[in-house]
N, C-alpha and C positions, 0 to 999 in steps of 0.2 A: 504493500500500500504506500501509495508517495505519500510525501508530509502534508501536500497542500488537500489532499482525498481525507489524511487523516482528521486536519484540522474541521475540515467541512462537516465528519460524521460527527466530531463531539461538538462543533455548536449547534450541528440537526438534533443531539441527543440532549440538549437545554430547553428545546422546544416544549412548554407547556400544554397546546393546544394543536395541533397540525389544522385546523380549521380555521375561518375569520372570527378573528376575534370579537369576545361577547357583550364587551365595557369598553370606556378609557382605560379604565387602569391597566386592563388586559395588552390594547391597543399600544399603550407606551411601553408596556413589559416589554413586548416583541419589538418596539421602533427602538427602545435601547440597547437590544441585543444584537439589532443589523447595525447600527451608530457602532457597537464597539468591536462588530467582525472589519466594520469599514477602516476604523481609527486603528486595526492592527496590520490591515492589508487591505487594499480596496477590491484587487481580483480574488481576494477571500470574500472580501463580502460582497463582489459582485451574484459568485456562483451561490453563495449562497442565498441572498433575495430569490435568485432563480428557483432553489429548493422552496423556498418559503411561498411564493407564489404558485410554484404547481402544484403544493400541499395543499393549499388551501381552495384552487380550482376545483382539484380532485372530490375535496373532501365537501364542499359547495353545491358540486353536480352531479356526484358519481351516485351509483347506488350503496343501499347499506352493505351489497357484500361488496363493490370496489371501495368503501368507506375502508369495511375491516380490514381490506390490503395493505391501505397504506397504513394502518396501526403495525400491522403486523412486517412490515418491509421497512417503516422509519426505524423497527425497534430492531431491527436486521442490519440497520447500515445502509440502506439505499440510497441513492441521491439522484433527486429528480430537478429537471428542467422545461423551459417552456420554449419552444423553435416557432416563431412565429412568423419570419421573415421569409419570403418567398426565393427560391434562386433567380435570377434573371433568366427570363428565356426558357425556364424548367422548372416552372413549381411543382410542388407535392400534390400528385394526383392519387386518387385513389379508384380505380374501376375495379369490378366484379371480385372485389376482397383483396386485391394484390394492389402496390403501392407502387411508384414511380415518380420520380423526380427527386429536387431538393430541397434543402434550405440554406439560408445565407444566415450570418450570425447567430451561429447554432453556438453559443456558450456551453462549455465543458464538456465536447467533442472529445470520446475517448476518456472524461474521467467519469460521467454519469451511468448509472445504472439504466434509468428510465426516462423518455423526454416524453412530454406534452407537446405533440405536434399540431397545425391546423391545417386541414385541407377544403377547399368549395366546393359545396353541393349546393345541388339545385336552391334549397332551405335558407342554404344558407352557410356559412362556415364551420365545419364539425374538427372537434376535439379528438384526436386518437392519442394515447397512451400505449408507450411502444415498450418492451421490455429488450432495450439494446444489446443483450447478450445474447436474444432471441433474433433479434435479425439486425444484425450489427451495420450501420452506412459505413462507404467508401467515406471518408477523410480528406477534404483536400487543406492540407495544411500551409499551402503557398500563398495563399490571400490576406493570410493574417500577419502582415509586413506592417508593424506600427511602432510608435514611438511611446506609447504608452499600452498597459493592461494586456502585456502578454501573457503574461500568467493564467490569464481569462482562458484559454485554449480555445477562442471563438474560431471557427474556421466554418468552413460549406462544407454540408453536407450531400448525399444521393443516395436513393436507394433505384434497384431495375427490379421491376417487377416480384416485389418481396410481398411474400404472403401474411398479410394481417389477420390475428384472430379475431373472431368472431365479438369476443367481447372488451373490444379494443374502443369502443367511442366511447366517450365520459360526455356525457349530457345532451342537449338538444342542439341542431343547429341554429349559431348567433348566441348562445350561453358565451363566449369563449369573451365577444364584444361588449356584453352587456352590462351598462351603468347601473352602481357609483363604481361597482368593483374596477372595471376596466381602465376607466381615467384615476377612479379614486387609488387601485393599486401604486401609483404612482408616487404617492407617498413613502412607499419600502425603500427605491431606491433612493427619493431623495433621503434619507434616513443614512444611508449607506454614504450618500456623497459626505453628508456632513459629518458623518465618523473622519471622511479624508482629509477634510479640512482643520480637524481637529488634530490629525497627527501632523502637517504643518506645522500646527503651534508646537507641538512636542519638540518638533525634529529642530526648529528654529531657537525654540530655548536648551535646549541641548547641546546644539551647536556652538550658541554663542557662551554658554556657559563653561565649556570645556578649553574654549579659544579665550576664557579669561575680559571676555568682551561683551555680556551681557547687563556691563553698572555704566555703558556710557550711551549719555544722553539720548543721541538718535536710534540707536539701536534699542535700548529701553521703550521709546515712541513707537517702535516696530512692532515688537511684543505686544503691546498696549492695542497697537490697531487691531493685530493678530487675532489678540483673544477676543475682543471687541466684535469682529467680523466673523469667527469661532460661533461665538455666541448668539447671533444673529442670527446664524444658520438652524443653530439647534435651537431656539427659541420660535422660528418657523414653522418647522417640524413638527413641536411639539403643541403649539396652538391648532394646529390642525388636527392633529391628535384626540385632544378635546373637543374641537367643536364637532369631528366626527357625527359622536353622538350628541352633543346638543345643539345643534343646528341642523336641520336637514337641506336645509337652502344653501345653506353657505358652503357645502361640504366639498363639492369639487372646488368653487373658488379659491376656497383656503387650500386645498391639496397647489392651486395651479400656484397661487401664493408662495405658499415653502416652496416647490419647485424655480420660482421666478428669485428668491430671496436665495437658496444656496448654488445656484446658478452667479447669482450678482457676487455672493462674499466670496467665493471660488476661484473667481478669477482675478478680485481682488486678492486675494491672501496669496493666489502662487507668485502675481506682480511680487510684493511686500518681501517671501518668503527669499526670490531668489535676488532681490536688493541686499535684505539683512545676510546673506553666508556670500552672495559674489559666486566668481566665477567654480567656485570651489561646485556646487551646488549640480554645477554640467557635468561633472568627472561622473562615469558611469559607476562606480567603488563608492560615491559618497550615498547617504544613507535617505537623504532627501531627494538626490536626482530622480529615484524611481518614483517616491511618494508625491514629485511634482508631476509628473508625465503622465502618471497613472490618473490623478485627479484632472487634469487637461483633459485628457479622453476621456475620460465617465463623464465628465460635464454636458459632454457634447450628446445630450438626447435631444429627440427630435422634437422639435416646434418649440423653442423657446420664446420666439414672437407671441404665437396661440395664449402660451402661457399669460403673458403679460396681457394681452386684448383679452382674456376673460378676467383674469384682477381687474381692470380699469372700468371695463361692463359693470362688474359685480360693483362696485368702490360706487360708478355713477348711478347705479339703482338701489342703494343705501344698502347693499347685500352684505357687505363690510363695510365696519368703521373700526376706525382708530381707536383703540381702547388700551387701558393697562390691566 
């Protein structure tokens, strides 16, 4: 078992609930525990969001015996993911029970046991649940050429004509799309980003404390913004958290909210981050280079605009306001 397969099975085995959760309280337990996979590795807590959100598909739409599966395969070690992304030119088709095509940014290609794929049918887009050891894709590992979150093992996938069993769909077609789950999901990751942000500040006071150079003035200011923007992030998060369940109006807003908010401190704090260490911070060997790169590319999810034009909607129809 590699270390980063290890790491992933004992924070799946912290999981109190593999379901969506029942409360805030519950809701934060779990947004603390992606915040502290992300703040020790972000392609740890990328794959893992991935496990936490096909647990929770699963366990959303599956029936009660593919319920007691995944009781019975998290408490095994399993580690599941969600491929969503189509290939170019060769999506994931599914005719007369046999599968064909691919997927593109298929996270943890070769360390998962099980992925949540989506394929189109007539209906609508159907969920299969693949048991990878049972019919393993071709790998193409040439694509994933990046400068951050290689660890992620995102690569394309394919299958030709590989035979699906029978009780391979998890729920209805268009379950997979379906609101708050689908936008509101979105919350895990941001959850994740702002663990990376926070090991930033780690890496940065670490740095300058070892170098003898964290008691002077501007670099003290550094720190200051650091944690400041740190905090922002996780205070985003965590407002959304709550209003979850007390507000039902508000609830994707605020999800789009933290997303727009640790998107903003993100890039501010990598600015900050590689100001305060210098060029030191590029050496492939220093210990923030990765934790900078790595956060650069998770930032990058799609529709950051979107983001901001539903906050500003929400802001100008009184759906949020400013409070403490």
């Amino acid at each position: 078992m590699t270390e980063l397969r290890r790491q992933l099975v004992a924070l799946g085995g912290e999981l109190k609930n593999l379901g969506d959760p029942v409360d805030a309280d519950a809701l934060l337990e779990l947004l603390r525990l992606l915040y502290r996979a992300g703040r020790q590795d972000l392609p740890l807590g990328r794959l893992f969001e991935g496990h936490v959100d096909a647990a929770q598909i699963v366990a959303r739409y599956g029936t009660a015996m593919r319920r007691a599966w995944l009781r019975d395969a998290a408490i095994g070690g399993a580690l599941l993911g969600v491929w969503n992304a189509d290939l170019p030119g060769d999506p994931l088709r599914l005719v007369d029970g046999r599968l064909s095509g691919g997927k593109s940014f298929a996270s943890g290609a070769g360390l998962l046991s099980h992925a949540l794929v989506t394929v189109d049918m007539p209906a609508g887009r159907q969920l299969l649940l693949l048991d990878l050891s049972a019919m393993p894709p071709v790998i193409d590992r040439g694509v994933w050429r990046v400068m951050g979150m290689q660890r992620s093992e995102t690569h394309s996938v394919r299958w030709h004509d590989a035979m699906v069993s029978s009780d391979a769909s998890v729920g209805q077609p268009g379950d997979y799309v379906r609101e708050p789950w689908f936008s509101g999901g979105a919350l895990r990751f941001a959850g994740v980003q702002a663990g990376g942000i926070a090991r930033l500040v780690d890496g940065v006071r670490d740095h300058l404390v070892a170098a003898g150079r964290s008691a002077d003035p501007h670099q003290a200011g550094r720190l200051a913004q650091l944690y400041a923007l740190a905090q922002s992030a996780a205070g985003a998060v965590r407002r959304a958290s709550v209003g979850w369940f007390t507000d039902e109006e508000a609830r994707l807003p605020l999800v789009a909210a933290a997303r727009a908010a640790v998107y903003a401190a993100g890039g501010d704090a990598i600015m900050l981050a590689q100001e305060a260490v210098g060029v030191q911070s590029l050496f492939l060997d220093h210990p923030l280079a990765a934790a900078i790169t790595d956060l650069s590319m998770y930032l990058r999810q799609p529709g950051p605009d979107a983001q901001r034009m539903q906050v500003g909607a929400a802001v100008a129809a009184g759906t949020l306001r400013v409070a403490l």
